[in-house]
N, C-alpha and C positions, 0 to 999 in steps of 0.2 A: 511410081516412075522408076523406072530401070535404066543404070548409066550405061550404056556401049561405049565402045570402040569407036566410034561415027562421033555420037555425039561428045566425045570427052575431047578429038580431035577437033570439033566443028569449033566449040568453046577455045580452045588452043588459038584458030585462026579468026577468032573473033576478038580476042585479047589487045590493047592498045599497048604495045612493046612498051612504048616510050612513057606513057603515064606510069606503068607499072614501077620502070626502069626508077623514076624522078621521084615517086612515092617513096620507094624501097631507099632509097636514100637519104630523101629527107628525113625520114619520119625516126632513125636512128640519129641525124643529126641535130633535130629538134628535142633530141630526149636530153643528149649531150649538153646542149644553149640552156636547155631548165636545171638539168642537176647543177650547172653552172652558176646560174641564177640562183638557183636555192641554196649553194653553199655561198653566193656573197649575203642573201638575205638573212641568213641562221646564223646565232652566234653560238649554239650547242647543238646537239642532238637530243633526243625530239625536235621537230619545227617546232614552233609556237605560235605563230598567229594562221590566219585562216588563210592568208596568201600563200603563207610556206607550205602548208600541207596540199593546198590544191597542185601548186607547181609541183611538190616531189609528188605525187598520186598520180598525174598527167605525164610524169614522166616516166613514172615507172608504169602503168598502161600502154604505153610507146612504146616499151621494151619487154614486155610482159613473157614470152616465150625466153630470150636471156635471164631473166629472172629466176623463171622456172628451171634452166639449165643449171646457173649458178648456187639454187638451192639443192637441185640435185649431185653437182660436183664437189661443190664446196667454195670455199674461199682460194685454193690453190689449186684454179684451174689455169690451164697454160693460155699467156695471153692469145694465140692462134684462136685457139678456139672459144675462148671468151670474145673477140671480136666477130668473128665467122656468127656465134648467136645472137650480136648488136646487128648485125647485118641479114641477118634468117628474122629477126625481129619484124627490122621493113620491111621484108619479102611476105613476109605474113600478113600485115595490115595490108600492102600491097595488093594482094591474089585478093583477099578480102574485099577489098574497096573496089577492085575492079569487076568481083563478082556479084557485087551490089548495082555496078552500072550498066553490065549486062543483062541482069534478070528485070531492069528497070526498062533498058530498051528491049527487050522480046516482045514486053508486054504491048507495042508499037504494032499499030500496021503495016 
């Protein structure tokens, strides 16, 4: 299958703005609510029970692209752009989950 012009546009105007928009949000501020979580659950570093580690694991999945940014920049990346990749985060599960709902309705008569 070869992507054009037509179809990468078609996909565009098939897109639901608004889920995308509410994804893209949540899902950096659901990482936020767990790190949060998991630093009242942990009383060190490492977790240590099986709840701590699933919360931090979930939440850094949520953020997975920042992650990757942050390993890349280091630790003294400038907050702009350390948020800008909290929020490229959501926009990626986002386009992601919407192109799961798509390829899910094609298959539709």
């Amino acid at each position: 299958m070869q992507i054009t012009r037509t179809s990468t546009i078609e996909t565009w105007h098939r897109l639901n703005h608004l889920r995308v928009g509410v994804i893209a949000l949540l899902c950096p501020t659901a990482a936020l609510v767990l790190f949060a979580v998991a630093g009242v659950l942990t009383d060190g570093d490492p977790p240590r029970t099986a709840v701590e580690w699933f919360v931090s694991i979930l939440g850094t999945v949520l953020v997975l692209p920042a992650v990757g940014v942050a390993r890349v920049l280091g630790p003294d990346t400038h907050e702009v752009l350390f948020w800008l990749s909290w929020w490229l985060s959501g926009l990626f599960w986002a386009i992601l989950i919407e192109a799961f709902v798509i390829a899910k309705n094609a298959r539709r008569p």
